[in-house]
N, CA, C and O atoms as a CHARMM CRD file, in Angstrom:
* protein
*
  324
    1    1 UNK  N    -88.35600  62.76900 -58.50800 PROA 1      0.00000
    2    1 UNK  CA   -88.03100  63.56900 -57.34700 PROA 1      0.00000
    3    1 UNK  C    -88.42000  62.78200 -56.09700 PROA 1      0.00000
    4    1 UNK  O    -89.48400  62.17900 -55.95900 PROA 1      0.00000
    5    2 UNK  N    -87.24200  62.87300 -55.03300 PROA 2      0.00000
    6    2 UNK  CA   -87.99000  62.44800 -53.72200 PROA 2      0.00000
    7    2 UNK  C    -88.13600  63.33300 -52.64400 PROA 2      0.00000
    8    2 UNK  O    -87.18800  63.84300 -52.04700 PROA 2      0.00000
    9    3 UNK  N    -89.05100  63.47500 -52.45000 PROA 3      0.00000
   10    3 UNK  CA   -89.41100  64.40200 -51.02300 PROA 3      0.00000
   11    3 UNK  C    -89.68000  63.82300 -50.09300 PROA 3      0.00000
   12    3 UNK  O    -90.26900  62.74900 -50.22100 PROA 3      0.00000
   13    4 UNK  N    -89.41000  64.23000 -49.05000 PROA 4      0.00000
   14    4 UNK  CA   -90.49700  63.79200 -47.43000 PROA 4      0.00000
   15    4 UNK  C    -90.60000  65.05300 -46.61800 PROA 4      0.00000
   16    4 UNK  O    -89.82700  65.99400 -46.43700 PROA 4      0.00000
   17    5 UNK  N    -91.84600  64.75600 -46.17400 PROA 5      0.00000
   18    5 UNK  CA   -91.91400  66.43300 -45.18400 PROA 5      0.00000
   19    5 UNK  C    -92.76800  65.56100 -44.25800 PROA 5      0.00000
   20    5 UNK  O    -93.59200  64.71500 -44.60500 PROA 5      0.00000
   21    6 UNK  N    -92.40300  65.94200 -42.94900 PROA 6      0.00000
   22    6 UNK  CA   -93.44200  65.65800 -41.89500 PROA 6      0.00000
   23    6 UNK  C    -93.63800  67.29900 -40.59600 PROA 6      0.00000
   24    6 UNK  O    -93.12700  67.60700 -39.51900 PROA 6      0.00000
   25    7 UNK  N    -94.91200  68.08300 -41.77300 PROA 7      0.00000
   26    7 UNK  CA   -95.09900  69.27000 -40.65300 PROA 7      0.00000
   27    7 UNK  C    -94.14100  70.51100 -41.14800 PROA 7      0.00000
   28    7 UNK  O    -94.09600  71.61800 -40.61300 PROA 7      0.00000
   29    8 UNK  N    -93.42600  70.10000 -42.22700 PROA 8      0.00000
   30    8 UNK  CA   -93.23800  71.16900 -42.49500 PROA 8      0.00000
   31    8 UNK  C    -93.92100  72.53000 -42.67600 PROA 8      0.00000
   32    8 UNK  O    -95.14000  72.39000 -42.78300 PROA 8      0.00000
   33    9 UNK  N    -93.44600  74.00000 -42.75400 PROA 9      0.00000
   34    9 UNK  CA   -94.29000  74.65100 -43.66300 PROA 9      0.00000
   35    9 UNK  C    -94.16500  74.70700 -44.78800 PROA 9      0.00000
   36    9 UNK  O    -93.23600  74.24100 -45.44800 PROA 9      0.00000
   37   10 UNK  N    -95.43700  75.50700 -45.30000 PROA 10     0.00000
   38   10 UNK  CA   -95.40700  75.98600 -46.84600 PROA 10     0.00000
   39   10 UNK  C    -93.89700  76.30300 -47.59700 PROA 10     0.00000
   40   10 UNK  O    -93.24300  75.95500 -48.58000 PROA 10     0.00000
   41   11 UNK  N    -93.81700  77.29300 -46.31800 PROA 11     0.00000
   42   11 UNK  CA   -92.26500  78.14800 -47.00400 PROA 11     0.00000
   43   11 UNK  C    -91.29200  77.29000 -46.57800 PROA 11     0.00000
   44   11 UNK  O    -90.32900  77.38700 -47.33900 PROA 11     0.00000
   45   12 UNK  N    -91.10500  76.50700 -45.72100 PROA 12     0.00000
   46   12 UNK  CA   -89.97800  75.60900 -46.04700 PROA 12     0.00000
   47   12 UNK  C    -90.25100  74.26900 -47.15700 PROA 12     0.00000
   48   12 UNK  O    -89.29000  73.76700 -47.74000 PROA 12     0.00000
   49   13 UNK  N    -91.36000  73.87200 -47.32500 PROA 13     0.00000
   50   13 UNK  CA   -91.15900  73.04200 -48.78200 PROA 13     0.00000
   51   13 UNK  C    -91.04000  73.54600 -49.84100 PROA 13     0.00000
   52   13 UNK  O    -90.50200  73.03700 -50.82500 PROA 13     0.00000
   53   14 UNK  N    -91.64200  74.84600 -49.74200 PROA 14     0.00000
   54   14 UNK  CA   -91.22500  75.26400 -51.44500 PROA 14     0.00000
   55   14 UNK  C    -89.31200  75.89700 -50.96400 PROA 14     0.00000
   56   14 UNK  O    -88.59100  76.24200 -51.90000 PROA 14     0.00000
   57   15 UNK  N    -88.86600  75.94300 -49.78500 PROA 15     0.00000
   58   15 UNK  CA   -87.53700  76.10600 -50.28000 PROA 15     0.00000
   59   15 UNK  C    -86.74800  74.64600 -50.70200 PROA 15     0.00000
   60   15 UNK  O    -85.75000  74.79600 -51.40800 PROA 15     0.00000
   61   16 UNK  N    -87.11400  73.25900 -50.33000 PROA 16     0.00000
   62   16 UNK  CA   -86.80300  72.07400 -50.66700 PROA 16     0.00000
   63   16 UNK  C    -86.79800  71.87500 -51.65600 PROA 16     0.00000
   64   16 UNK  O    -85.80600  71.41600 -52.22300 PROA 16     0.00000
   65   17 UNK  N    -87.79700  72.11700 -52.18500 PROA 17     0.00000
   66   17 UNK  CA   -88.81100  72.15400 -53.75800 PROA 17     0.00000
   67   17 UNK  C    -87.79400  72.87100 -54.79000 PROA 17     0.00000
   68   17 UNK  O    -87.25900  72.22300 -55.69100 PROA 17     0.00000
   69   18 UNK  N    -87.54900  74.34000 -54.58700 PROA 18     0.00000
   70   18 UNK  CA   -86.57100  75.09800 -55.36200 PROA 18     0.00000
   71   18 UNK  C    -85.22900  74.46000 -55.22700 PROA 18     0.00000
   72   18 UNK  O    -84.59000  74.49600 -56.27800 PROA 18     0.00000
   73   19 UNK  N    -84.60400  73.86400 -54.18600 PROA 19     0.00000
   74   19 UNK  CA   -83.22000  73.20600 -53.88200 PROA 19     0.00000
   75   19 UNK  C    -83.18900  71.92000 -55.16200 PROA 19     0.00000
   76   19 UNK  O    -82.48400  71.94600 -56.17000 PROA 19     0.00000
   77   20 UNK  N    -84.16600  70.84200 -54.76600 PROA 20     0.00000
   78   20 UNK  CA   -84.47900  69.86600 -55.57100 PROA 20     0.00000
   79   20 UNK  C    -84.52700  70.09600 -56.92400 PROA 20     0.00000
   80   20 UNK  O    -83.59300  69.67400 -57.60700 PROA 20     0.00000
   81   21 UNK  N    -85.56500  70.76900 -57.51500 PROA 21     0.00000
   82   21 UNK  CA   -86.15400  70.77400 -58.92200 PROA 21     0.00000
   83   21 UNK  C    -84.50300  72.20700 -59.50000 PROA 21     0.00000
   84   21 UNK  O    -84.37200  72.58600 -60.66400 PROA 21     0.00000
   85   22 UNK  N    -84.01200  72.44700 -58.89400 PROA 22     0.00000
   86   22 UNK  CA   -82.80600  73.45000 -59.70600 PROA 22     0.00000
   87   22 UNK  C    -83.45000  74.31100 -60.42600 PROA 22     0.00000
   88   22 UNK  O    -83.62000  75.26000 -59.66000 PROA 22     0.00000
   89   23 UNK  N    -83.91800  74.56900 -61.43900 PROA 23     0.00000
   90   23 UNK  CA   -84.57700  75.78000 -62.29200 PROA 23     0.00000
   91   23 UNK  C    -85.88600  76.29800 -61.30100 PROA 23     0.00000
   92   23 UNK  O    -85.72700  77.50000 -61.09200 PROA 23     0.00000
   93   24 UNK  N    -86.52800  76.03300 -60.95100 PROA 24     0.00000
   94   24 UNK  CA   -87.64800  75.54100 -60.80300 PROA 24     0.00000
   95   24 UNK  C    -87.94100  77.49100 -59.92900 PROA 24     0.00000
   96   24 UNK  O    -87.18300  78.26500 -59.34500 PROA 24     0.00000
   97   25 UNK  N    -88.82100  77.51600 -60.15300 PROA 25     0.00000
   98   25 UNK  CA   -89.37200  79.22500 -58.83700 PROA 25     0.00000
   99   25 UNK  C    -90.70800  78.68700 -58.12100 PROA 25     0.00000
  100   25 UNK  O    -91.60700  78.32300 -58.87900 PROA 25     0.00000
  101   26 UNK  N    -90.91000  78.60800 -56.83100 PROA 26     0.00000
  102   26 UNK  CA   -92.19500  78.25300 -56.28100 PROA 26     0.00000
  103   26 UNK  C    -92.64500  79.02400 -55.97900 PROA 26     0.00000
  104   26 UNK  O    -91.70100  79.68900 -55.55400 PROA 26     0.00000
  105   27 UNK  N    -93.84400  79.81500 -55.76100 PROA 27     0.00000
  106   27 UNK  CA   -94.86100  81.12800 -55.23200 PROA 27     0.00000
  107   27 UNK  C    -95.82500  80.46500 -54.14800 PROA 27     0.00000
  108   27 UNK  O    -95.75100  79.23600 -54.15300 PROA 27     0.00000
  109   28 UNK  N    -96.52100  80.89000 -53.42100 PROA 28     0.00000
  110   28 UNK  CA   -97.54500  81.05700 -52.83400 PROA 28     0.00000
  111   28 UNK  C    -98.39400  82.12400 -53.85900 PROA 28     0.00000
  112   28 UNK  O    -97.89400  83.15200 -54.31500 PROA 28     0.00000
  113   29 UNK  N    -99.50000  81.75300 -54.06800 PROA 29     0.00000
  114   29 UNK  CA  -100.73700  82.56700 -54.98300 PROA 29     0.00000
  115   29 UNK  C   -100.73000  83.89700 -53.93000 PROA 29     0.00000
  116   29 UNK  O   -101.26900  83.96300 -52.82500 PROA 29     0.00000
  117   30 UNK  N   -100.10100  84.72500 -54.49500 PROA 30     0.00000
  118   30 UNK  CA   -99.77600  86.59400 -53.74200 PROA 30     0.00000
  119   30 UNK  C   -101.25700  86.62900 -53.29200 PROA 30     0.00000
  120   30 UNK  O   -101.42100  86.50100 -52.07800 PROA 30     0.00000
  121   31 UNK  N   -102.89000  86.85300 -54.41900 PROA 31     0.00000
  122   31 UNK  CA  -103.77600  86.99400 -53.87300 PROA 31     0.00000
  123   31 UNK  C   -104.31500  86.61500 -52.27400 PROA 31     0.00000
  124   31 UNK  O   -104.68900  87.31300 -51.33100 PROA 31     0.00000
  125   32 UNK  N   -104.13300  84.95200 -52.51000 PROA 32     0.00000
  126   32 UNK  CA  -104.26600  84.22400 -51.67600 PROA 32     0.00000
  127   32 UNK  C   -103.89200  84.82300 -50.81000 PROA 32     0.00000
  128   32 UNK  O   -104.70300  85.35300 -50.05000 PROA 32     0.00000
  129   33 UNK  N   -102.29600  84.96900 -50.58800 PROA 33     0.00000
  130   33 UNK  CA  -102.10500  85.52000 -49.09100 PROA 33     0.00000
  131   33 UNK  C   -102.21400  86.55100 -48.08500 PROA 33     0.00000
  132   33 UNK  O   -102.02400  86.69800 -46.87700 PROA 33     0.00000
  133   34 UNK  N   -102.81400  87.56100 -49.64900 PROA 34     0.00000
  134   34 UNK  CA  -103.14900  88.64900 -48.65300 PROA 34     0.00000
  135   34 UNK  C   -104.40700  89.01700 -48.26100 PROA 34     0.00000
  136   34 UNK  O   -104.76300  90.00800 -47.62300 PROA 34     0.00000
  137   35 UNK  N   -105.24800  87.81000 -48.86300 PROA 35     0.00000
  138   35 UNK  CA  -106.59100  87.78000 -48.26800 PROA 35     0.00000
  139   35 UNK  C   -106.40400  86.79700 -47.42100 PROA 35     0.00000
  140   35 UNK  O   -107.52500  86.30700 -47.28200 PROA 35     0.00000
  141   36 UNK  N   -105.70500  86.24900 -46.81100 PROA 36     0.00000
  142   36 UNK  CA  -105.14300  85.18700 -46.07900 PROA 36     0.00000
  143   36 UNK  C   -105.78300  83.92000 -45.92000 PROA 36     0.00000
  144   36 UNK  O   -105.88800  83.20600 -44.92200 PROA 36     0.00000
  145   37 UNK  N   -106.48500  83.67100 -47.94200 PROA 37     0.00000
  146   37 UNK  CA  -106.24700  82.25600 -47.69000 PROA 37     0.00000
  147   37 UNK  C   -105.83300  81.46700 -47.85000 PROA 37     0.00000
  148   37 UNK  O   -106.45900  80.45200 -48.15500 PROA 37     0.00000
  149   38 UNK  N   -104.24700  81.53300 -47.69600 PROA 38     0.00000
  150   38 UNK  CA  -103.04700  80.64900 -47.84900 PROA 38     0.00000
  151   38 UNK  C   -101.91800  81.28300 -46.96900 PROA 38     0.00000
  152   38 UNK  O   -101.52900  82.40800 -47.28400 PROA 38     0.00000
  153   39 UNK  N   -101.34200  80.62800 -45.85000 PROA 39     0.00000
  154   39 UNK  CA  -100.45100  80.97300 -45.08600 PROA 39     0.00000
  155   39 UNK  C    -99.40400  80.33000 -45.07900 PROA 39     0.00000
  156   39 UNK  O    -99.52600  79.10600 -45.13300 PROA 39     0.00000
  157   40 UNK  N    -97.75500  81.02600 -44.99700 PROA 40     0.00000
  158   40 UNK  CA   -96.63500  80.30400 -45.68700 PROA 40     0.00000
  159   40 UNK  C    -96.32200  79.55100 -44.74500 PROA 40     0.00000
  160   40 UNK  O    -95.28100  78.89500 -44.78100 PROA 40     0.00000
  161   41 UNK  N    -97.45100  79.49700 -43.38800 PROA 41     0.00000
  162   41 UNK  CA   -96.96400  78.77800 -42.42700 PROA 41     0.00000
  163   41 UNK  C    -97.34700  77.16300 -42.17500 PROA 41     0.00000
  164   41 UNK  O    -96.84800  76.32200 -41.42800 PROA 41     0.00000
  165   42 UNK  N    -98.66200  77.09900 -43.30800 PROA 42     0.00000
  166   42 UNK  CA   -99.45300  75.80800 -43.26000 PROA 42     0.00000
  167   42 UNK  C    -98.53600  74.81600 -42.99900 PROA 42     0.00000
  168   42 UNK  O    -97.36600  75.12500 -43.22500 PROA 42     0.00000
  169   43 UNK  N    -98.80500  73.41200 -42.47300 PROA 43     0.00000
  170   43 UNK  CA   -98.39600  72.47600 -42.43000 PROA 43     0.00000
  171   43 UNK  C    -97.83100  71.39900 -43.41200 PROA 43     0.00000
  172   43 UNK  O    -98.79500  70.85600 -43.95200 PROA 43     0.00000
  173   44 UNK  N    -97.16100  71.10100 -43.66400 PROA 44     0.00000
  174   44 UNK  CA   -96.91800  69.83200 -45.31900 PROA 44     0.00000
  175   44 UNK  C    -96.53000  68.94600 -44.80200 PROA 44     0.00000
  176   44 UNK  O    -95.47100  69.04200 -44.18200 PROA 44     0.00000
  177   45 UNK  N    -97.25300  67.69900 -44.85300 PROA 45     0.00000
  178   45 UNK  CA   -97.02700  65.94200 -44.84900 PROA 45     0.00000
  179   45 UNK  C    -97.17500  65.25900 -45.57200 PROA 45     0.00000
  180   45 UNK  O    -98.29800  65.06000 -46.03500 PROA 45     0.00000
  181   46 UNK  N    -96.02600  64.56600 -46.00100 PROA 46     0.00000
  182   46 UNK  CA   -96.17000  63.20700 -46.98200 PROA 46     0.00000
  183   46 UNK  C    -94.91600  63.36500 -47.97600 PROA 46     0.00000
  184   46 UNK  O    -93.97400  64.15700 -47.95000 PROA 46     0.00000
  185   47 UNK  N    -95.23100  62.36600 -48.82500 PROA 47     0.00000
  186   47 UNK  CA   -93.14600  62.33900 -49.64800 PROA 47     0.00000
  187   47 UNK  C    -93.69900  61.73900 -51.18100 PROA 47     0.00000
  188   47 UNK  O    -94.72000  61.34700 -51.74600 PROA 47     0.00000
  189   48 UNK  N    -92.48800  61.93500 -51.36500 PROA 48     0.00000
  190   48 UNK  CA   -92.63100  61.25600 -53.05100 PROA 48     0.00000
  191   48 UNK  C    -91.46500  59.86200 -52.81300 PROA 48     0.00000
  192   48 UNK  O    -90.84600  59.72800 -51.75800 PROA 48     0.00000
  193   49 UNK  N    -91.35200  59.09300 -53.76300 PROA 49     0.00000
  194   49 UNK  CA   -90.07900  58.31600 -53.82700 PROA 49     0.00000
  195   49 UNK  C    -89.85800  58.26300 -55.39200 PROA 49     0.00000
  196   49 UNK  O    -90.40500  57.36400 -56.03100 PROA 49     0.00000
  197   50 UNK  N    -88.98600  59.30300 -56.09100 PROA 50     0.00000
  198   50 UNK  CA   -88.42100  58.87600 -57.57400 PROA 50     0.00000
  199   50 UNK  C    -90.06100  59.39300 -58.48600 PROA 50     0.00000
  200   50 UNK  O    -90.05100  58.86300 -59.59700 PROA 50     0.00000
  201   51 UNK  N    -90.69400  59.80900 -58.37700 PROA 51     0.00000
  202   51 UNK  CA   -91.68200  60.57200 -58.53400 PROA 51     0.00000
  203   51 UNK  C    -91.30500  61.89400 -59.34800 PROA 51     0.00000
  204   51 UNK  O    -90.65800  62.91000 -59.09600 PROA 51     0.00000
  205   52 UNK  N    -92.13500  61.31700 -60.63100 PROA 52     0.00000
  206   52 UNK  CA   -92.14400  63.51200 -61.46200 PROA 52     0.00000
  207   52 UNK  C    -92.49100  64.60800 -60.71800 PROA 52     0.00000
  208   52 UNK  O    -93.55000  64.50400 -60.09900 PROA 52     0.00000
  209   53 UNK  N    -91.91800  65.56400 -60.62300 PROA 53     0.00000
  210   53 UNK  CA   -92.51300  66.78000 -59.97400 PROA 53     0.00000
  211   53 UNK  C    -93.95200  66.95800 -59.70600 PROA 53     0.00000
  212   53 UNK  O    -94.48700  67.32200 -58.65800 PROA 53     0.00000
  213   54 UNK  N    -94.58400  66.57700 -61.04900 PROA 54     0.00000
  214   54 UNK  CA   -95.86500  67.33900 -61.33900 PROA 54     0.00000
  215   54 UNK  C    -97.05500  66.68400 -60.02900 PROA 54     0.00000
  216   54 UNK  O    -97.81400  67.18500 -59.20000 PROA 54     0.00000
  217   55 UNK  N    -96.53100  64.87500 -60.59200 PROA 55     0.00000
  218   55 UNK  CA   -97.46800  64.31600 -59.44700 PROA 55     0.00000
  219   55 UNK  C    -97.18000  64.14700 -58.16500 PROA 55     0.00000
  220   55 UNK  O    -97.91600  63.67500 -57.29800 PROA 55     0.00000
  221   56 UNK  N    -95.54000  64.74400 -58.00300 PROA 56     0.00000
  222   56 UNK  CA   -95.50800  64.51400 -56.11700 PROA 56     0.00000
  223   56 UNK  C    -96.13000  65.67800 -55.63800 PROA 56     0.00000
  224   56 UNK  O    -96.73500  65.56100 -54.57300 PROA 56     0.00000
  225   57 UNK  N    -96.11000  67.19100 -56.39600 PROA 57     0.00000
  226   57 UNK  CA   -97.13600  67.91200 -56.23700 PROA 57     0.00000
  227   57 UNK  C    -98.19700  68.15800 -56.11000 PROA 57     0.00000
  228   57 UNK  O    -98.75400  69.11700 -55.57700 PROA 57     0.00000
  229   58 UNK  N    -98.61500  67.15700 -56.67600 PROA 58     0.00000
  230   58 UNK  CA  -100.33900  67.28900 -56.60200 PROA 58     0.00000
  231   58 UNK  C   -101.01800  66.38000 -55.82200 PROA 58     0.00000
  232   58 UNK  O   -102.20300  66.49400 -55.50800 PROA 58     0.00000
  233   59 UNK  N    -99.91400  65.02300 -55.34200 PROA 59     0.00000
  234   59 UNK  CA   -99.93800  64.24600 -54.11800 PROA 59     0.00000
  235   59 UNK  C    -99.58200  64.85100 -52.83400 PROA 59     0.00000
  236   59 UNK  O   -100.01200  64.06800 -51.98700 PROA 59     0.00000
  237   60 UNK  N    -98.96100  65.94300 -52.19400 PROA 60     0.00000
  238   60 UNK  CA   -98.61400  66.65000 -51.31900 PROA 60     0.00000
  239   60 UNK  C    -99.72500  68.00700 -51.31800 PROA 60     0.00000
  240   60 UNK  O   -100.07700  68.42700 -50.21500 PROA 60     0.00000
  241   61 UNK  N   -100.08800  68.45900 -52.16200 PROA 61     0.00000
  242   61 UNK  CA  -100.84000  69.52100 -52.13900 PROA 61     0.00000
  243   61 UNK  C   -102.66800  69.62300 -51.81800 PROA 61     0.00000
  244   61 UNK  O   -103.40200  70.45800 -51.29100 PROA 61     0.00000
  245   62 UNK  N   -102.87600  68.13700 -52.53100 PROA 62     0.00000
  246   62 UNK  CA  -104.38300  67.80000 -51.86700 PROA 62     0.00000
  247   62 UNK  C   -104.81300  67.68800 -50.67900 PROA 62     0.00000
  248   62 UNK  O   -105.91200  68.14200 -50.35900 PROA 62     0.00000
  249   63 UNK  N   -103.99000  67.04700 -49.81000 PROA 63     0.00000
  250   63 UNK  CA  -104.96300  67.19800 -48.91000 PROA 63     0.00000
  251   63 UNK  C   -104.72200  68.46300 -47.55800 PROA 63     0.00000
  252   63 UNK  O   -104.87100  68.51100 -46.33700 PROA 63     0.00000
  253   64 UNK  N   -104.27200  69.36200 -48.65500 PROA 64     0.00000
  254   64 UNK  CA  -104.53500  70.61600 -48.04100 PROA 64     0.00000
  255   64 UNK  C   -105.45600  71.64300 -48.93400 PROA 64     0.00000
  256   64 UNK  O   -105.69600  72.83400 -48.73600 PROA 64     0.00000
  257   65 UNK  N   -105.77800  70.99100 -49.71700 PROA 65     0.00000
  258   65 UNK  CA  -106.94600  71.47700 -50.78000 PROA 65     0.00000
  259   65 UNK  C   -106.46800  72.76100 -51.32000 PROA 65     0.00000
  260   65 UNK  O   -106.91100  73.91000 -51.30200 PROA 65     0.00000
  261   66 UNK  N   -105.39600  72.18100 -51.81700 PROA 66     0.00000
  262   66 UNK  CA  -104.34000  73.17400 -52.90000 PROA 66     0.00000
  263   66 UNK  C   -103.94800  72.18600 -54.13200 PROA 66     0.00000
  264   66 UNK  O   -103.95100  70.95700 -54.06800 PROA 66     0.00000
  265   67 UNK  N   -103.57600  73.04900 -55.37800 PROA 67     0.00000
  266   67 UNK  CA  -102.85900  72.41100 -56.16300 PROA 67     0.00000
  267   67 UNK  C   -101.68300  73.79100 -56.98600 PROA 67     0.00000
  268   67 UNK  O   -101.09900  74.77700 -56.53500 PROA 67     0.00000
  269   68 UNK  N   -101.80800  73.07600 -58.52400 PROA 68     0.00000
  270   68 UNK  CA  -100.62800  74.67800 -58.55200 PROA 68     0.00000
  271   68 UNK  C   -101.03500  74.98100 -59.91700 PROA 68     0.00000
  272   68 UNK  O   -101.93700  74.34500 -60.46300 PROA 68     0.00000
  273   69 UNK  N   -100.48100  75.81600 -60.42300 PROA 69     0.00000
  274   69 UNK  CA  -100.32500  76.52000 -61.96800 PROA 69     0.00000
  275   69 UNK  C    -99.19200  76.68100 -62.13700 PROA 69     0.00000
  276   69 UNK  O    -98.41700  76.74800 -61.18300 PROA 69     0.00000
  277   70 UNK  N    -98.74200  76.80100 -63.56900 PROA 70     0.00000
  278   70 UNK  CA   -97.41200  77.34500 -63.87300 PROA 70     0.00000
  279   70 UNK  C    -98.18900  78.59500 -64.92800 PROA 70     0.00000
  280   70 UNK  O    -99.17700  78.60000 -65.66200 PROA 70     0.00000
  281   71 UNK  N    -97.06900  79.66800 -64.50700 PROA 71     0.00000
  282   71 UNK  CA   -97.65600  81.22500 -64.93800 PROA 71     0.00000
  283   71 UNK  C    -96.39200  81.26800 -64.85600 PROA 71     0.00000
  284   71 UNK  O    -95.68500  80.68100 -64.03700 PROA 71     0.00000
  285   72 UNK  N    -95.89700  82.35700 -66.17900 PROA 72     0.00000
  286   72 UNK  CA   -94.77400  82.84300 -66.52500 PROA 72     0.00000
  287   72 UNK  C    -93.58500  82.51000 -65.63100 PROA 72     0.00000
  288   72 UNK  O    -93.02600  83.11100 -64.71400 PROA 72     0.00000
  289   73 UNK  N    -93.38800  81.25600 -66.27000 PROA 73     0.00000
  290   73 UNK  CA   -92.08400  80.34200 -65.71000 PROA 73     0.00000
  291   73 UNK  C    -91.54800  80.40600 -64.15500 PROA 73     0.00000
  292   73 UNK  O    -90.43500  80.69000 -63.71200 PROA 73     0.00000
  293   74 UNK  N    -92.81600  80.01700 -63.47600 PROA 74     0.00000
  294   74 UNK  CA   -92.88400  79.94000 -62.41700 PROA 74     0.00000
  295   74 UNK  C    -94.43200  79.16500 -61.88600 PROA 74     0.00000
  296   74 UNK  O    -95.55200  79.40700 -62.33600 PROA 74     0.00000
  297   75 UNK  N    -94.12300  78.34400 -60.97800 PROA 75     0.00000
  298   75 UNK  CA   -94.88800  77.02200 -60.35800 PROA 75     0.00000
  299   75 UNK  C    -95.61900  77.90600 -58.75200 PROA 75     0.00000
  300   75 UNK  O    -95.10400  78.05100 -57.64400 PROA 75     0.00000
  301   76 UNK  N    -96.58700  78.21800 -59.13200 PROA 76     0.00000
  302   76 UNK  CA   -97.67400  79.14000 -58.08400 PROA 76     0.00000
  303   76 UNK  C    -98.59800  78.23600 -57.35000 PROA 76     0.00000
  304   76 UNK  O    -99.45500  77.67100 -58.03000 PROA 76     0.00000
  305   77 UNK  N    -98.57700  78.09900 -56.58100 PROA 77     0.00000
  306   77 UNK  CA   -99.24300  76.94200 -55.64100 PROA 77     0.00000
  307   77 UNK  C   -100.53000  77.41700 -54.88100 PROA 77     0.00000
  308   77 UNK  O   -100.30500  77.82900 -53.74300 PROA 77     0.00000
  309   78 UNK  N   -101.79100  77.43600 -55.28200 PROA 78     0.00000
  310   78 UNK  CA  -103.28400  77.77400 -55.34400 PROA 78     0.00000
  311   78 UNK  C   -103.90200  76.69500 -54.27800 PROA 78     0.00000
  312   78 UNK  O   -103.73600  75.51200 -53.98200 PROA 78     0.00000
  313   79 UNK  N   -104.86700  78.01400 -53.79900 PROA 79     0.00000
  314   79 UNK  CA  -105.92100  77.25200 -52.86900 PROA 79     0.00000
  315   79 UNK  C   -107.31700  76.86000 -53.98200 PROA 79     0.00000
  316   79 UNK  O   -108.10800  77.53200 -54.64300 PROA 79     0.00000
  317   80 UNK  N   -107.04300  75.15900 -53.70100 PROA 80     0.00000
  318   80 UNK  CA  -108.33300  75.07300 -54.58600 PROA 80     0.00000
  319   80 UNK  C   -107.66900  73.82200 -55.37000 PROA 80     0.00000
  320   80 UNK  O   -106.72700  73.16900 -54.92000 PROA 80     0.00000
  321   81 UNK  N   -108.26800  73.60300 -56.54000 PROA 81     0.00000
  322   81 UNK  CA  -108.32800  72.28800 -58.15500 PROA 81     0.00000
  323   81 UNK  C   -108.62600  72.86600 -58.94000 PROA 81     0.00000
  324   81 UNK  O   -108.75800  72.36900 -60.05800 PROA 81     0.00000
């Protein structure tokens, strides 16, 4: 997969993310947001080039000190490791 985001938000990379990966469902962790600590507005910087999903994810998601889970066929994107 290749991505680039400079500043995007949350909710517009996971709509890239769903465009790209075709099957794929992205979440924001529901808890998270309604204790608000995860906002769909956060910022996203940085890219993949030809990169598996799993690790351009987890290269884009650190250094916002997030990573993700997959829970009933769907890719939930968590505050935290």
């Amino acid at each position: 997969m290749t991505l680039e985001f400079h500043g995007e938000s949350l909710k517009q990379a996971i709509a890239v993310l769903e465009t790209k990966s075709g099957d794929e469902t992205f979440l924001l962790n529901p808890a998270a947001r309604i204790s608000g600590a995860l906002s769909p507005e956060t910022k996203v910087t940085g890219s993949a080039v030809e990169e598996p999903l799993a690790s351009a994810l987890t290269r884009l998601l650190a250094p916002l000190g997030m990573s993700y889970v997959i829970r009933d066929e769907c890719v939930i994107l968590i505050k935290g490791r």
